[in-house]
Backbone as ProteinMPNN parsed JSONL, in Angstrom:
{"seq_chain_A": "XXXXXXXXXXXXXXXXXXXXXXXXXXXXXXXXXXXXXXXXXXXXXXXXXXXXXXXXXXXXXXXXXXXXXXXXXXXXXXXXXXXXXXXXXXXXXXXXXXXXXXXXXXXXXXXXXXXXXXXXXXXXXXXXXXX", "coords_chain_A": {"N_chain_A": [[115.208, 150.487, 121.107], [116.673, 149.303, 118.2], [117.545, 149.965, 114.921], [117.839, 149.549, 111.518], [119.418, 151.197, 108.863], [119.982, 151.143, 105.306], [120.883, 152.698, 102.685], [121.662, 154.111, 99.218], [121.755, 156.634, 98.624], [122.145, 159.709, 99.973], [120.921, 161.629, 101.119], [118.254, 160.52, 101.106], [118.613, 158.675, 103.336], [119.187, 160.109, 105.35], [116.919, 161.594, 105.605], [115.145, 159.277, 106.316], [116.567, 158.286, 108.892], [116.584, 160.414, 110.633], [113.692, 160.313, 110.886], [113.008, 158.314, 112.061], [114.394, 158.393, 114.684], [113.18, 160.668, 115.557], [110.734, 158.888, 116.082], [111.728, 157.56, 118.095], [113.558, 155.431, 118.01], [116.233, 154.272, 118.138], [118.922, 154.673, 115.478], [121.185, 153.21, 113.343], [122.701, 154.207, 110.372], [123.632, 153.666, 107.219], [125.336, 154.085, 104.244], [127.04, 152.485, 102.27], [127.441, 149.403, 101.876], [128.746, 147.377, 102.58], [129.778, 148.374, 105.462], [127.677, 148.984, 106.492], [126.686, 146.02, 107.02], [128.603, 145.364, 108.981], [127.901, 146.522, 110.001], [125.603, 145.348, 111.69], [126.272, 143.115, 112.344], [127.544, 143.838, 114.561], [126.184, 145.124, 116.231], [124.225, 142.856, 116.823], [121.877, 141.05, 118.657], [120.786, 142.968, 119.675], [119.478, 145.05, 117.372], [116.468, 145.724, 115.948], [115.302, 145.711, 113.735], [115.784, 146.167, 109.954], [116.593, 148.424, 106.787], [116.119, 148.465, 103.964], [117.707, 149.491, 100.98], [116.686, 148.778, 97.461], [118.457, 149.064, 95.136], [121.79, 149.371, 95.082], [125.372, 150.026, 95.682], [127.846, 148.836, 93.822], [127.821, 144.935, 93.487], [126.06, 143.55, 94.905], [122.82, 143.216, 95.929], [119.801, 144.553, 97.983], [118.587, 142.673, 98.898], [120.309, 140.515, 98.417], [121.736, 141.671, 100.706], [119.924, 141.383, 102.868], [119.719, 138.743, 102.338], [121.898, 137.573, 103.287], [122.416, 138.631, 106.243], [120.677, 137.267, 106.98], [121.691, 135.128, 107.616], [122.775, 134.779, 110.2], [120.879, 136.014, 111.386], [118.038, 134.631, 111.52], [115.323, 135.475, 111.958], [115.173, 138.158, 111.529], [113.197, 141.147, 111.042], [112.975, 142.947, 108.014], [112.591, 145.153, 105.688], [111.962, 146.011, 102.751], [112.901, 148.22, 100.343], [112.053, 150.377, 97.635], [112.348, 152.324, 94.248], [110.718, 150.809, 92.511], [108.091, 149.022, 91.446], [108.34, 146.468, 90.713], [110.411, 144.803, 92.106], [109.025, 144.257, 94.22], [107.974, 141.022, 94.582], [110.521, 140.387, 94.3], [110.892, 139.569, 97.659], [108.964, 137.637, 97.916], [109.612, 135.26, 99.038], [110.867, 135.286, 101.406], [110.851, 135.349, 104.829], [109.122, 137.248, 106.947], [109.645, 139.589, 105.968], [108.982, 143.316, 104.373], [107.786, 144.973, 102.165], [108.034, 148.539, 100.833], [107.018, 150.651, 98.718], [109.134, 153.477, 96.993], [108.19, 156.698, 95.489], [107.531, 157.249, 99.418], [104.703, 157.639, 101.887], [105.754, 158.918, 104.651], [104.732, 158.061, 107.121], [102.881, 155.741, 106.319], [105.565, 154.385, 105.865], [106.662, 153.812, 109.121], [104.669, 152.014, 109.831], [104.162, 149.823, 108.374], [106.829, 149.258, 109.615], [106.085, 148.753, 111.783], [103.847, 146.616, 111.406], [105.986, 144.853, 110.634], [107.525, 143.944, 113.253], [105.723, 143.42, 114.603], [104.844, 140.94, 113.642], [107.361, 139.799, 114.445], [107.0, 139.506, 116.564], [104.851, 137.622, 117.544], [107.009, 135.612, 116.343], [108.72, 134.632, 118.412], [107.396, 134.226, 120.413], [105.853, 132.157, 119.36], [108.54, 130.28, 119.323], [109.828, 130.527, 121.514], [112.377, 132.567, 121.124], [113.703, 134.578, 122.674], [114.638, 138.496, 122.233]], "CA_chain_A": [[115.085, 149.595, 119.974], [117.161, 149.667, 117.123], [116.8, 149.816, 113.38], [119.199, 149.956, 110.783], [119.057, 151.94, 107.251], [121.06, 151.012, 104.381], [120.363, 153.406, 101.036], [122.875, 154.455, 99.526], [120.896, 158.276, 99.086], [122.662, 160.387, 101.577], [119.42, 162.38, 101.415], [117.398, 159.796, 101.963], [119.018, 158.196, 104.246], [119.203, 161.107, 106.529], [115.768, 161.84, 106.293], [115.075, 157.895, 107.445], [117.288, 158.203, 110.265], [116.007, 161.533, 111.501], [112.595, 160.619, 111.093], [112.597, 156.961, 112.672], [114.747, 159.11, 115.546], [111.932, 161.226, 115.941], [109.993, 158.142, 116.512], [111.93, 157.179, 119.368], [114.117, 154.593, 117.667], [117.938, 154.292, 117.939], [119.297, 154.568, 114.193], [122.087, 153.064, 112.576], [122.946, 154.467, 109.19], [124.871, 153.494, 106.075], [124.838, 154.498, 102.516], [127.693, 151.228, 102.028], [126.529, 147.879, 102.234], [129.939, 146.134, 103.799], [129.526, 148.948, 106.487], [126.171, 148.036, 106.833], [126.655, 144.174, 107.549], [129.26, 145.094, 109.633], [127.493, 147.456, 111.881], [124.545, 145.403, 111.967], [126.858, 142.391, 112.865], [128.104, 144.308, 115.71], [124.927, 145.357, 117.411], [123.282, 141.613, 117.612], [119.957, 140.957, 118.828], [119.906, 144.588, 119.634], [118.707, 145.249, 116.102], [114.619, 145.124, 116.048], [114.312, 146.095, 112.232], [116.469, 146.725, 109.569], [115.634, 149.094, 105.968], [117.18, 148.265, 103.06], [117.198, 149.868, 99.634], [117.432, 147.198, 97.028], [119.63, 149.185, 94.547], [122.544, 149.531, 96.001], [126.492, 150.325, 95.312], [128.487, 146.889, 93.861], [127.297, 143.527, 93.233], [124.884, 143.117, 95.867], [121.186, 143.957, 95.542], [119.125, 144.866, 98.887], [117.87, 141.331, 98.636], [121.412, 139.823, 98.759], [122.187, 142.242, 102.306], [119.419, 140.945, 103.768], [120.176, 137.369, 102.849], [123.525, 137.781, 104.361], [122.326, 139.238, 107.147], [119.603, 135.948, 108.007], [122.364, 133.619, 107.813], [123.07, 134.678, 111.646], [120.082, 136.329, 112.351], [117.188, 134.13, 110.567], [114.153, 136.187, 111.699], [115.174, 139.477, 111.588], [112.283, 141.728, 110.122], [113.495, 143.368, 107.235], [111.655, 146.372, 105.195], [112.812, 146.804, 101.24], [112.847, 150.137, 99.674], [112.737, 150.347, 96.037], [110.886, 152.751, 93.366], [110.741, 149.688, 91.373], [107.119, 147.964, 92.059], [108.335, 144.665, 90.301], [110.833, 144.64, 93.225], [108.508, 143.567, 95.783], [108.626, 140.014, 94.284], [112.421, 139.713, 95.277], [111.205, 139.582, 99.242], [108.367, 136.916, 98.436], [110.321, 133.75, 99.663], [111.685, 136.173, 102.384], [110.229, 135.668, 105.839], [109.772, 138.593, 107.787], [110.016, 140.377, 104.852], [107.71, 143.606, 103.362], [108.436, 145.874, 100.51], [107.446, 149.561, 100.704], [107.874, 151.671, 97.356], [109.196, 154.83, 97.1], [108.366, 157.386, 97.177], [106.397, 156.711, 100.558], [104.848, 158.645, 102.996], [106.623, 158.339, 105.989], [103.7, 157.208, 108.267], [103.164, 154.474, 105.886], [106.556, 153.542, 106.239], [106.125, 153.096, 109.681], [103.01, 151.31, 109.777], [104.979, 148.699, 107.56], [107.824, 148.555, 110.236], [105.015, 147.966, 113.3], [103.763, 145.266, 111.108], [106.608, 143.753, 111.071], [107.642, 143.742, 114.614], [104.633, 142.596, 115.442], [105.182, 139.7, 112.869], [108.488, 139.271, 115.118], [106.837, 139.286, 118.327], [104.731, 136.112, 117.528], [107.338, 134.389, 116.116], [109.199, 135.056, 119.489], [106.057, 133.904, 121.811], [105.952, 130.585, 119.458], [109.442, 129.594, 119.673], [110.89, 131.195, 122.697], [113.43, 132.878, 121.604], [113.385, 136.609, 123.118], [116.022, 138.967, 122.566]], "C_chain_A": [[115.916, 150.159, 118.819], [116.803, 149.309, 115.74], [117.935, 150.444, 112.864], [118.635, 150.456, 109.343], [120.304, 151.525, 106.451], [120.386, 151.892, 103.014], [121.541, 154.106, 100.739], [122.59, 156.307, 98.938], [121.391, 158.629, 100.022], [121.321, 160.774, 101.945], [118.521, 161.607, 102.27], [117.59, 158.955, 102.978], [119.15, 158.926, 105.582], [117.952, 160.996, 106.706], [115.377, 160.413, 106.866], [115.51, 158.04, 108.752], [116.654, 159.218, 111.172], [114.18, 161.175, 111.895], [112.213, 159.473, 111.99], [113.599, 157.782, 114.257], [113.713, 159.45, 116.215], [110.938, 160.499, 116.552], [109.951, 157.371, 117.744], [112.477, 156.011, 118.9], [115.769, 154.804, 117.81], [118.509, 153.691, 116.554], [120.469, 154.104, 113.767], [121.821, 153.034, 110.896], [123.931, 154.198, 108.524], [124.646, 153.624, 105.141], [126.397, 152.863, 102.022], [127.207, 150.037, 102.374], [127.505, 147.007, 102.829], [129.707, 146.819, 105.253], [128.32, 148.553, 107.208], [126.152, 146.886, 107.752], [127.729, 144.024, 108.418], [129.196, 145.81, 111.067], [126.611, 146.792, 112.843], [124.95, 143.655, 112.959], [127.241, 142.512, 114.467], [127.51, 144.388, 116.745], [124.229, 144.006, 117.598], [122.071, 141.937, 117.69], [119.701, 142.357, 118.935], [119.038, 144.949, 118.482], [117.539, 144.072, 115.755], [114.272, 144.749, 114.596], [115.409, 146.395, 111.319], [115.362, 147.123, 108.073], [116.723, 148.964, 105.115], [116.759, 148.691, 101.417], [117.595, 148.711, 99.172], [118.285, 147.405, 95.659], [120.732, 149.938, 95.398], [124.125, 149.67, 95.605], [127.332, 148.935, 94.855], [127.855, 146.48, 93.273], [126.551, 143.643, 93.846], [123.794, 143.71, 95.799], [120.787, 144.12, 97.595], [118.786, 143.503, 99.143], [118.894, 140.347, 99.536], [121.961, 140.221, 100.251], [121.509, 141.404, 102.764], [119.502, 139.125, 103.433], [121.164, 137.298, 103.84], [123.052, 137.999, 105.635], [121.665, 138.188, 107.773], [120.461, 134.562, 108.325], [122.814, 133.57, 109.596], [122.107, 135.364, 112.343], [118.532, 136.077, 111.642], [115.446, 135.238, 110.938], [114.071, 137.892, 112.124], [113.977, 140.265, 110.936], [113.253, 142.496, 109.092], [112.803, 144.228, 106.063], [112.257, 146.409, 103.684], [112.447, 147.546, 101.041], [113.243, 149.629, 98.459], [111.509, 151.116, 95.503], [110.493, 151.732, 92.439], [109.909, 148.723, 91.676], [107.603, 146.335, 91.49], [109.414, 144.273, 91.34], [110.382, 143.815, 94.348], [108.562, 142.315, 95.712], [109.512, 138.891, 94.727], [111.836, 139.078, 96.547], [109.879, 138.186, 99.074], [108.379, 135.624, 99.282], [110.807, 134.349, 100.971], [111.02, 136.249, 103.919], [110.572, 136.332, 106.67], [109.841, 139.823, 107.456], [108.787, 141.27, 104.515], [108.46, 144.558, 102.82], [107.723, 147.899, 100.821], [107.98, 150.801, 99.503], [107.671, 153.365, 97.424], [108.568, 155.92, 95.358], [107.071, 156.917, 97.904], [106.188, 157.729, 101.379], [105.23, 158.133, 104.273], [105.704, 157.612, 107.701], [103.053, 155.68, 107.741], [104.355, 153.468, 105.927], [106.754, 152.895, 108.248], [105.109, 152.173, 110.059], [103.655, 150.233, 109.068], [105.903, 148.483, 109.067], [106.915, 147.905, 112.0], [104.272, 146.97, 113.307], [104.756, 144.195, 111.378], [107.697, 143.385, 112.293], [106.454, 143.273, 115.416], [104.859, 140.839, 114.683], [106.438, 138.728, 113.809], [108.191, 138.739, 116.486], [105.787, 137.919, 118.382], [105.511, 135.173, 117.027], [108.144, 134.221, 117.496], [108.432, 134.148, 120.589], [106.154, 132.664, 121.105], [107.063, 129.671, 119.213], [110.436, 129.853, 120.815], [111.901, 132.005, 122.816], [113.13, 134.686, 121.529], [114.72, 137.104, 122.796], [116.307, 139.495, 123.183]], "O_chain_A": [[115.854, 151.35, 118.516], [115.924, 148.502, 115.44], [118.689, 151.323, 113.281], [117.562, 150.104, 108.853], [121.449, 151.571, 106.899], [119.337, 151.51, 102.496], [122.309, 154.609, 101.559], [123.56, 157.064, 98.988], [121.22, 158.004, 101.069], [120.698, 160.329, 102.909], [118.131, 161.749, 103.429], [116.593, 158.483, 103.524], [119.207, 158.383, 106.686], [117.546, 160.429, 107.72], [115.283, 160.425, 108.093], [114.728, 157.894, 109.691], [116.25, 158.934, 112.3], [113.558, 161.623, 112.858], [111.187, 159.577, 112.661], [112.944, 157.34, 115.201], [113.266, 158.867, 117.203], [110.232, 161.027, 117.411], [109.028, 156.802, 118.327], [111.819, 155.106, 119.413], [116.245, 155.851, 117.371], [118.595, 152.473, 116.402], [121.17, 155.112, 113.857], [121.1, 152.26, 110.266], [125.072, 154.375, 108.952], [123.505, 153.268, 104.845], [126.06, 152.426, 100.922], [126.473, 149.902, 103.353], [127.191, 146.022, 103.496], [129.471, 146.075, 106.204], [128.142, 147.942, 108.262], [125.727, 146.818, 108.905], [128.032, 142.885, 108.772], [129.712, 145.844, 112.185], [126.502, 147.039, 114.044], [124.27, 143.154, 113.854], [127.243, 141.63, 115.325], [127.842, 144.008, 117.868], [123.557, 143.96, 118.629], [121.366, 142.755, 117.098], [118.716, 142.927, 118.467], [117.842, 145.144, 118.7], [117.435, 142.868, 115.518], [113.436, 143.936, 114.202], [116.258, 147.042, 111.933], [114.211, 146.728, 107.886], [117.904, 149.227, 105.34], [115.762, 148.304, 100.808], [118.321, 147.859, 99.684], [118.764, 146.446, 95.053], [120.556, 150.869, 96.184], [124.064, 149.002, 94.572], [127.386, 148.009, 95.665], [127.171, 147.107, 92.464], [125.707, 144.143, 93.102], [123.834, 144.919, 95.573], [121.652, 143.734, 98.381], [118.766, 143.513, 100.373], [118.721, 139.735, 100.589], [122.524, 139.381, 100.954], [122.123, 140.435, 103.21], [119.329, 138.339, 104.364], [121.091, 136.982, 105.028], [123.566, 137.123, 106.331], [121.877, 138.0, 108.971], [120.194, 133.509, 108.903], [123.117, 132.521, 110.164], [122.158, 135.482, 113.567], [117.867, 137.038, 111.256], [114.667, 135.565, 110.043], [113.252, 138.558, 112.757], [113.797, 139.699, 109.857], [114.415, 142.622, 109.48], [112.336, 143.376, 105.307], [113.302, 147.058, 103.649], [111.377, 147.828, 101.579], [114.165, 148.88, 98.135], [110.324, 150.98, 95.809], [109.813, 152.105, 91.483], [110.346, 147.654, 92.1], [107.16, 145.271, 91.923], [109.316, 143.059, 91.518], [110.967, 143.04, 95.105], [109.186, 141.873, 96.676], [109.537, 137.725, 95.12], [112.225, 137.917, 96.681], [109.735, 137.6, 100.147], [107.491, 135.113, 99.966], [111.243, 133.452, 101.693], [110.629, 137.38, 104.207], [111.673, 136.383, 107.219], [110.009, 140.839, 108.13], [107.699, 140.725, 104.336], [109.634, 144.844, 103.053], [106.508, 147.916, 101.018], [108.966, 151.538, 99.484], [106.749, 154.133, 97.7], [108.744, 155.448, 94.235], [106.031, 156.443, 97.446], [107.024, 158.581, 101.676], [104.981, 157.032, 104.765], [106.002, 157.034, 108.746], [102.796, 154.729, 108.479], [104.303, 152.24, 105.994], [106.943, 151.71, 108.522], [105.343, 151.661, 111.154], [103.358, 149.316, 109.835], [105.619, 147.45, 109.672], [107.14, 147.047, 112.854], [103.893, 146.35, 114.301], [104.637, 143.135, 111.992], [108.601, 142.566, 112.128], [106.357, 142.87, 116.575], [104.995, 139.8, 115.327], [106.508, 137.502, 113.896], [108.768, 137.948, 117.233], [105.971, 137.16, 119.333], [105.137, 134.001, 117.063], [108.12, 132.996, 117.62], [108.985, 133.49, 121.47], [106.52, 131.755, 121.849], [106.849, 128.491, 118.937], [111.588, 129.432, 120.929], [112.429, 132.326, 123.881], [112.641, 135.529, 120.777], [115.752, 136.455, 122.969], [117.508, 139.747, 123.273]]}, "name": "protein", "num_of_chains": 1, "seq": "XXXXXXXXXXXXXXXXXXXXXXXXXXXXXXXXXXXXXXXXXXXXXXXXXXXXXXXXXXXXXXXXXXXXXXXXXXXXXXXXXXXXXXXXXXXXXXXXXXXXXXXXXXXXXXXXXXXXXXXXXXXXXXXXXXX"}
């Protein structure tokens, strides 16, 4: 299963990757956000989950990736990262969507991403489409 990280924190972005590794996940990392949408483009349905900070390098907010990102893959789950509780907000129109503010402990952050793969796996069972 894959899962993608976008922050643009080297730091934290490592420790994400290493630790969702650890979990038995296959990681794609980016601290760029074109890199990002172009890795995440690449891999297809492969990608279970993606993690997205929602400040971010540029124009584009965390918000705006993961729009981009539903225009070809509408029920992707999608995780925001932000220390910024009025953040969570952004993702309410967002299906699929949950918010986890930093800092987090990292078993809470999973526990957020097994929500929402489970969130994925009934929408899956009530429209058929598997990946």
């Amino acid at each position: 299963m894959v899962i993608g990280v976008l922050d643009d924190n080297p730091a934290l972005n490592r420790i994400l990757g290493n630790t969702l590794t650890l979990a038995g996940y296959n990681v794609i990392r980016h601290t760029d956000p074109l890199a990002f949408l172009e890795a995440i483009q690449h891999q297809g349905k492969k990608v279970a989950c993606i993690i997205v900070d929602f400040h971010l390098p540029g124009e584009r907010t965390g918000v705006d990736v993961i729009a981009l990102i539903r225009q070809t893959h509408p029920f992707l789950p999608a995780l925001l990262i932000s220390g910024d509780p009025s953040h969570q907000a952004a993702i309410q129109n967002l299906p699929h969507a949950a918010f986890c503010r930093k800092p987090f402990q990292l078993r809470n952050l999973l526990a957020a991403l097994n929500q929402l793969q489970e969130l994925e796996t009934l929408q899956e069972e009530r429209t058929g489409d598997g990946r």
